[in-house]
C-alpha positions, -999 to +999 in steps of 0.1 A: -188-106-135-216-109-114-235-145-119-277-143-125-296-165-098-324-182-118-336-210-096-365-196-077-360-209-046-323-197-043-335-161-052-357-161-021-330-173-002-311-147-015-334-116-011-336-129+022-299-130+029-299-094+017-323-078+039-307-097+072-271-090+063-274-049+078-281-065+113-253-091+113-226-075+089-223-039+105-197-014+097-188-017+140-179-053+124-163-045+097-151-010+088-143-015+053-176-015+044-185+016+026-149+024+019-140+034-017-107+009-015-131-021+003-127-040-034-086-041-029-094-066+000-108-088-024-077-091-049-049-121-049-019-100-030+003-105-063-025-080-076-028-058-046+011-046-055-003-038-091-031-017-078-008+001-053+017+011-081-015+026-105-025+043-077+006+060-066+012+069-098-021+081-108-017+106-074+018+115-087+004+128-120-024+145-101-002+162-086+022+170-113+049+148-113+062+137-144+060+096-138+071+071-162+076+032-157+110+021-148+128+006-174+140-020-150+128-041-129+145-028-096+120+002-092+085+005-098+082+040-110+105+068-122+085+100-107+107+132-106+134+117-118+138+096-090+139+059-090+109+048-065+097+009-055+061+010-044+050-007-013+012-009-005-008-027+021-042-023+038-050-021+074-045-054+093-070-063+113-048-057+146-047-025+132-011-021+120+003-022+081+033-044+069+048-036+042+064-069+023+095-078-002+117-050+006+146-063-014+178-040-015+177-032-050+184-004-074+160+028-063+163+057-044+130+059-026+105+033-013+071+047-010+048+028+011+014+034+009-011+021+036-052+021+026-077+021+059-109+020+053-114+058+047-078+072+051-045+066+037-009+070+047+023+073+029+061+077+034+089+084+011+119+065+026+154+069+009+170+036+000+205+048+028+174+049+054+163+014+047+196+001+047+202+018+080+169+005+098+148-027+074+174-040+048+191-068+066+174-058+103+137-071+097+141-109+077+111-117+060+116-148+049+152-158+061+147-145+099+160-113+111+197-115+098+181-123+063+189-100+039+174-113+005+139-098+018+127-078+042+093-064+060+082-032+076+058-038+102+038-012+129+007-003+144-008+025+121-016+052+145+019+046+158+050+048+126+084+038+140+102+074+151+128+073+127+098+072+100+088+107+114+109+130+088+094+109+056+057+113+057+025+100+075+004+121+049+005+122+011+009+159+016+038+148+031+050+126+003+043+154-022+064+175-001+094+156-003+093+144-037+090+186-044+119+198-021+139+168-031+141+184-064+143+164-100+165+134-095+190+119-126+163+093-145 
């Protein structure tokens, strides 16, 4: 809701704020200006999670997947028949995405799903893969030995190598949720 500025002098101030802001707010400061996800910056994080999940699965359907709501809380979404948790987070500003709460649970896939300002990354990982290399090997919140939660952290343009095989792209995420073939929920 956007509030109405009725005292005079505050609506000078204002129109005056407006037309200075281009030469001290640039895009070379701030690249998320112009960007059609710039208003996920402005959520509380338990929201941002929300947003990531509506999205994926609004992309999903796009694209033709049947997607339904897990029935329990241990995945996000049930999209091919496959159990998937739903990890999203936006560029940091050192230029690097970290994925949070990666709790060993029941799914099969974790999709992660990192918004720039005017691109967007995603990897399917398989549940065996994050055992093998987060679950237990990057604490979050209990140091690296924890295993109650875990985070996936790296620079953007650079995915850890054994990320390669599960995505970078959408396209890629499409891919493997095609050639994976209709899992068992």
């Amino acid at each position: 809701m956007i509030q109405a500025i009725t005292d005079p002098d505050v609506q000078i101030l204002a129109s005056l704020s407006a037309s200075l802001a281009p030469d001290y707010a640039s895009a070379a400061d701030n690249p998320w200006i112009g960007s059609p996800f710039e208003w996920i910056l402005r959520v509380p994080s338990r929201t941002k999670g929300a947003i990531g999940e509506a999205l994926v699965a609004g992309w999903a359907a796009a694209k033709g997947f049947d997607v339904v709501r897990s029935r329990s809380s241990n995945a996000d979404r049930i999209i091919n028949g496959h159990r998937i948790e739903i990890k999203m987070s936006t560029l940091w500003k050192s230029g690097g995405f970290t994925f949070q709460q990666i709790r060993d649970q029941e799914y099969d896939y974790c999709l992660c799903i990192g918004f720039s300002p005017f691109d967007v990354q995603a990897w399917l990982l398989p549940k065996t893969v994050l055992n093998e290399f987060v679950i237990g090997h990057m604490g979050q919140h209990t140091g690296a030995t924890g295993r109650d939660t875990s985070w996936l952290s790296f620079q953007a343009d650079l995915a850890l190598t054994w990320m390669g095989p599960y995505g970078d792209r959408l396209s890629d995420v499409g891919r493997l949720l095609m050639t994976n073939g209709p899992g068992h929920f």
